[in-house]
C-alpha positions in Angstrom: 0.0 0.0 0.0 1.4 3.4 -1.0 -0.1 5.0 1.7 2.3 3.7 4.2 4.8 5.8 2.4 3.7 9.0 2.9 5.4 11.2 5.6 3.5 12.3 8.8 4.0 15.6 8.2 2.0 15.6 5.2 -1.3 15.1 7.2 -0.9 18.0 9.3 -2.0 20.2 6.7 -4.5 19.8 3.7 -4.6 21.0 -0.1 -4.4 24.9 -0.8 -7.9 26.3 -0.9 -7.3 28.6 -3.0 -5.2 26.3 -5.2 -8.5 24.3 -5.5 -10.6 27.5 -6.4 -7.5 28.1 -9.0 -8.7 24.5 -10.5 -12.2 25.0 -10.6 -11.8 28.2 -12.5 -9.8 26.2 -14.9 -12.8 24.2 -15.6 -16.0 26.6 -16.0 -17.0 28.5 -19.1 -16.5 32.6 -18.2 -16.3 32.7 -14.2 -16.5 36.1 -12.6 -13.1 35.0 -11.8 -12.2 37.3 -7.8 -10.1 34.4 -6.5 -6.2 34.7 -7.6 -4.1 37.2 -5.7 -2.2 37.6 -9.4 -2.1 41.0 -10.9 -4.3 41.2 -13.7 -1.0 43.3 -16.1 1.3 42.1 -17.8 5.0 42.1 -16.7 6.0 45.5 -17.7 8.2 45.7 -21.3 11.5 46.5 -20.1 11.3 43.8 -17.4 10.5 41.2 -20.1 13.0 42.5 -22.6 15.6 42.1 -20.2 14.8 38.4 -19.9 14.6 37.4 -23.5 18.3 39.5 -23.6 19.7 37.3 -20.6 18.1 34.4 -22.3 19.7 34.8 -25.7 22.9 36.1 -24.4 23.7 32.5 -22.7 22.7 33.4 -19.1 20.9 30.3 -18.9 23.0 28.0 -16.2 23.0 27.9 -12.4 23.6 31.4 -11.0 24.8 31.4 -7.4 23.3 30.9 -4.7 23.4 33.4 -2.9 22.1 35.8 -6.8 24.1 36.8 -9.7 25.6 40.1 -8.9 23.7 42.4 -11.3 20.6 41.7 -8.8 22.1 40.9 -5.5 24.8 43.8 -5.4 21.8 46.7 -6.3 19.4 45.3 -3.9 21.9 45.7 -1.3 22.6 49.2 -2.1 19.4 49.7 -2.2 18.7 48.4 1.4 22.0 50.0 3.0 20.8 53.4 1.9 17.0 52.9 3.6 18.0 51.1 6.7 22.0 52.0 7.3 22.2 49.1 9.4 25.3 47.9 10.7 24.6 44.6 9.9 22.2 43.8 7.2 23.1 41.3 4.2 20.3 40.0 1.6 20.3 36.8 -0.9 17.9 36.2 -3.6 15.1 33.6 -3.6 13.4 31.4 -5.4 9.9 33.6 -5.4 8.6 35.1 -1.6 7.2 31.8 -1.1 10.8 30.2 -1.2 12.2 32.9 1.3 9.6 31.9 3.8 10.5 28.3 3.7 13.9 29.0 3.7 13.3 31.6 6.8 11.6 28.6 8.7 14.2 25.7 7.9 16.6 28.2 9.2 15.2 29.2 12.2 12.7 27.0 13.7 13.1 24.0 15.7 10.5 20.9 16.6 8.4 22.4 19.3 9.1 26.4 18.9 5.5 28.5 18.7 5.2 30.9 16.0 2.8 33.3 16.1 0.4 34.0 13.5 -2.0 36.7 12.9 -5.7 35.4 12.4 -6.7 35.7 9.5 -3.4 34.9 7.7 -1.7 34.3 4.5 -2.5 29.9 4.0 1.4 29.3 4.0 2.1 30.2 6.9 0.4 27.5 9.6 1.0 24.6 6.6 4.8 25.6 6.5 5.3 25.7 10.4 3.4 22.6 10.9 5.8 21.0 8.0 9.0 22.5 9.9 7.7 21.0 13.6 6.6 24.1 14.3 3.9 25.0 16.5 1.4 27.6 15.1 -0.1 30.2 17.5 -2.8 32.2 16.6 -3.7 35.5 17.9 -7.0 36.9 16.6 -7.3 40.4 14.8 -11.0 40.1 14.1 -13.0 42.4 13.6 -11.3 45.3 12.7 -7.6 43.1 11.5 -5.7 45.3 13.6 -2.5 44.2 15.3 -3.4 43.8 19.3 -0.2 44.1 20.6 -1.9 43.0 24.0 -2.8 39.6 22.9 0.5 39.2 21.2 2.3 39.7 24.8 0.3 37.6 25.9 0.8 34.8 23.9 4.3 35.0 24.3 5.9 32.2 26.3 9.6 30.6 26.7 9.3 28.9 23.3 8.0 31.6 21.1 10.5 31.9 18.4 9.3 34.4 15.9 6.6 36.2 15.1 5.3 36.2 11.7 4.0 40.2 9.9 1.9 40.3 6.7 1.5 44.0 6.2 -0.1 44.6 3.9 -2.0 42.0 4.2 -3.4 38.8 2.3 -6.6 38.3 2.7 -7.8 41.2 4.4 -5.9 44.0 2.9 -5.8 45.8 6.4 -2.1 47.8 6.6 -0.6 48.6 10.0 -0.3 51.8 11.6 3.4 52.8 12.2 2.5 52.6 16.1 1.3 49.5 15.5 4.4 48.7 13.5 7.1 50.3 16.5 4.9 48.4 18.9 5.5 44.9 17.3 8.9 45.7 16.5 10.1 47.0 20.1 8.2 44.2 21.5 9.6 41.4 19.3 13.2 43.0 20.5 12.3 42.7 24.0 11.7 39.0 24.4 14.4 38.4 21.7 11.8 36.9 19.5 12.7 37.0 15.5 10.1 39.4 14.0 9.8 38.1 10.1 8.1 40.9 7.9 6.2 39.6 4.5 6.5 42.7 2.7 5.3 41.4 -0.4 2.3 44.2 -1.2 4.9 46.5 0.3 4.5 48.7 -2.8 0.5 48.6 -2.9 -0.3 51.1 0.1 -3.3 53.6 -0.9 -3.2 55.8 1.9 -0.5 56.2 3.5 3.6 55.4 2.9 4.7 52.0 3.6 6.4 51.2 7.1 8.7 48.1 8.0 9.0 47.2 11.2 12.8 46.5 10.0 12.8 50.4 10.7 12.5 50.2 14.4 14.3 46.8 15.0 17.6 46.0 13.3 17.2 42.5 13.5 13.8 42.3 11.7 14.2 39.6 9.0 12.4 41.0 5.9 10.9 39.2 3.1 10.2 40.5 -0.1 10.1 39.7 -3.9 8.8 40.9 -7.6 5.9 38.7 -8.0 3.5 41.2 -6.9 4.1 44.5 -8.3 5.7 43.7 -11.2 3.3 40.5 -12.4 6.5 38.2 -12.3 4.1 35.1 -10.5 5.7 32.7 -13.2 9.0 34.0 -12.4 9.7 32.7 -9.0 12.2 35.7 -7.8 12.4 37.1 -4.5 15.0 38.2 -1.6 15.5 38.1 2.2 17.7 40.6 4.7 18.3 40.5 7.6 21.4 39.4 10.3 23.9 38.2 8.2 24.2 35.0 10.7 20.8 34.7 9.7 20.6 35.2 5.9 24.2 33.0 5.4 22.2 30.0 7.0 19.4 30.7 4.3 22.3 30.7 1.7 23.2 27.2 2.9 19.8 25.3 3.3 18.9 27.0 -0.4 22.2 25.0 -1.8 20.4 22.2 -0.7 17.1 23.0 -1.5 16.0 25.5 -4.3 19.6 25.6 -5.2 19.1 29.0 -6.9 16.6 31.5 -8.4 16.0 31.2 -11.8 19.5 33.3 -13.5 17.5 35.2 -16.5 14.6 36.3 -14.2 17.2 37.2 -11.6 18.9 39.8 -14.5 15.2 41.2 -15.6 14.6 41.8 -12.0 17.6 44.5 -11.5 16.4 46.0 -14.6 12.5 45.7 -12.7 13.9 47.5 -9.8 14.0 51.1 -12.0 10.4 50.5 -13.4 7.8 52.7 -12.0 4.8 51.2 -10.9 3.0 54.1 -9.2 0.2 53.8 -12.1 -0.5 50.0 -11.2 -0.8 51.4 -7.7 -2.8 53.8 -8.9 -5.0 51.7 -11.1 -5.3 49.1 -8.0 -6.2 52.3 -5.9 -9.1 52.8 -7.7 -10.0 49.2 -7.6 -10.0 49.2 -4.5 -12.2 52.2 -4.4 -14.9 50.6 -6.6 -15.7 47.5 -4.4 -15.2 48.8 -1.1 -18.3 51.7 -2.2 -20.1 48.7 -4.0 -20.1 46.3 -0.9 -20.1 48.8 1.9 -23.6 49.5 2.4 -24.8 45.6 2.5 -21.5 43.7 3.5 -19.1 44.8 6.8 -16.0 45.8 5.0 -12.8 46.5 6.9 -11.5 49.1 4.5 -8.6 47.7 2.6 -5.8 50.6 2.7 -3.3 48.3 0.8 -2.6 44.7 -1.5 -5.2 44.3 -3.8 -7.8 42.4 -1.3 -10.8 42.6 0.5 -12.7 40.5 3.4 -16.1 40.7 4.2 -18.2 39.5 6.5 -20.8 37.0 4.8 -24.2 38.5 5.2 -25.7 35.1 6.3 -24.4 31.6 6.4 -20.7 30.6 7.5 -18.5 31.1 4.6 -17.9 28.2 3.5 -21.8 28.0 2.1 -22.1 31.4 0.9 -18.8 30.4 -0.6 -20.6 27.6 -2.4 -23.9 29.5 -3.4 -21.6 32.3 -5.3 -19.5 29.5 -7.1 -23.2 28.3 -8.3 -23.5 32.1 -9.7 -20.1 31.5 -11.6 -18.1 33.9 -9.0 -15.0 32.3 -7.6 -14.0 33.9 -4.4 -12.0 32.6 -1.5 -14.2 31.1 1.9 -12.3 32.6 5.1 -11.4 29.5 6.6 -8.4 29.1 4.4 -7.1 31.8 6.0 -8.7 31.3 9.3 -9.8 29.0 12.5 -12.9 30.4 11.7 -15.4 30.5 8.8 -17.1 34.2 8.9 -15.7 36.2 6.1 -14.5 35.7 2.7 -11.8 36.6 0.5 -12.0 38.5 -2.7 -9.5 39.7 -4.9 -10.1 43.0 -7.3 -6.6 42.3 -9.1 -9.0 41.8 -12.2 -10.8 44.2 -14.9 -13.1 46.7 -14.0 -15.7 44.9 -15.8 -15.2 41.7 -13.6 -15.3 43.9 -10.5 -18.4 45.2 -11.9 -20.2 41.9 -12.6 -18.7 40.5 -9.2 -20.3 43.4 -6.9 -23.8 42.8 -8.7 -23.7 38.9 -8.0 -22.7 39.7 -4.2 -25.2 42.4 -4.0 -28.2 40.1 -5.1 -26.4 37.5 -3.0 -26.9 39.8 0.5 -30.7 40.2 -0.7 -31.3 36.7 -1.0 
């Protein structure tokens, strides 16, 4: 039986929701499609030029480990100038997602508690369980803010680090810089790691972004190109942080990932120098739409950043209003993937104005049922 193959540690987590939503949409003829947290552009010109130049220019074999250079050298710069910490080194990734498993294999033993903000990106309990991690989750409902009460008091002698998603996937919801110092000074005084997702770091509507890397030297920072510049496909990212720190990443990604992808790695330093403000923009006004379409029938925690929203279902857990929008060909995302429990729902407005459009008029007749 092949079933006495499998490893333990592959039960303590199931399939990716969303992934499964990402499947059905595969399969139905013209879904309101408000599931994927995928930028609905294109990767911008330059960025794909510089790809197809590394590609026909031979730059096609392992690069090292640690990133080529062109990429790794500029991002550095880039982060000594911002944070002028004493000791701060990055590497590059393979994609965001590949800096968080490499964050965790590096820094969490059998046993340690992480703690997780509820509701929170799917990765993050499914990795820690598959590292021997023990997931801890402190509640932000209703209002997703961070409560830097509950947080100390879910602190014990094993917390190890403390996992931030600001923006946020799925609610959207950006921290307040007090928030932000809060976390950051707190994180400092037990001596807990404080990992920052910054991945929407460059989708904030209202307000400039903050990292808590700011107020505590030894945040570990997680970042990548996926987002803002459409590169999904492209599986490039990078983490800074203590060089201790990032030079263990370096080795468990030898062993792992191996590298990040060497063309996509010289089309992200040309990335770097692209201006995205309009797809902010553009997202912005998105954001704007659905939030005023919603507001009046739905409780909506306005979304001041990524390109998400999470409402409260009007009636039912959300796992069945879940089901009865699917049956009105919109695909959006019940909260319990991102949750312990099942009240909300996830939608994302990284799609057409027209699909927006159509996907408020289903919800609205859906709250009128």
């Amino acid at each position: 039986m092949t079933n006495s193959w499998i490893a333990d540690r592959t039960r303590l987590f199931d399939s990716s929701g969303i992934r499964k939503v990402f499947d059905l949409a595969s399969k139905m003829q013209s879904p309101i499609d408000l599931s994927i947290g995928q930028p609905d552009y294109d990767v911008p010109e330059p960025v794909r030029a510089a790809c197809i130049q590394a590609i026909d220019s031979g730059k096609n074999s392992y690069s090292l480990t640690q990133g080529m250079p062109v990429l790794r050298e500029k991002l550095q710069a880039r982060i000594d100038a911002r944070y002028q910490h004493a000791d701060r080194s990055v590497f590059v990734s393979s994609g965001t997602s590949g800096g968080i498993v490499l964050t965790l294999l590096a820094l969490v033993n059998p046993g340690d508690e992480i703690l997780i903000f509820d509701p929170y990106f799917v990765m993050y309990e499914a990795l820690t369980r598959l590292v021997g991690g023990t997931p801890v989750f402190v509640p932000t409902y209703p209002d997703f803010r961070i409560p830097l009460d509950r947080v100390e008091k879910a602190i014990t002698s094993r917390t190890k680090l403390i996992l931030l998603n600001s923006p946020a996937n799925p609610t959207g919801v950006v921290a307040t810089a007090e928030e932000i110092r809060g976390l950051a000074e707190l994180a400092a005084q037990h001596n807990i790691a404080l990992v920052s997702d910054e991945i929407y770091s460059q989708f904030c509507y209202d307000a400039p972004f903050v990292s808590p890397a700011e107020f505590n030297d030894r945040t570990i920072v997680i970042d990548g190109f996926s987002k803002a510049y459409a590169m999904t496909g492209w599986r490039l990212g990078f983490v800074h942080g203590p060089a201790e720190v990032i030079n263990t990443m370096i080795k468990v990604q030898q062993y792992t990932y191996v590298c990040a992808p060497q063309p996509a790695q010289w089309a992200g330093a040309v990335a770097m120098d692209v201006d995205v403000s309009p797809y902010t923009e553009a997202y912005r006004q998105k954001r704007n739409l659905i939030v005023e379409g919603l507001s009046d029938l739905y409780e909506v925690a306005n979304p001041r950043g990524a390109f998400y929203v999470f409402p409260r279902t009007p009636w039912g857990t959300g796992t069945e209003f879940v089901s009865r929008a699917i049956e009105n060909s919109l695909l959006v995302i019940p909260g319990n993937v991102f949750s312990q429990q099942d009240t909300h729902f996830r939608i994302s407005y990284a799609a057409s104005n027209d699909v927006i459009e159509r996907g408020i008029g289903v919800l609205r007749k859906l709250a009128r049922r």
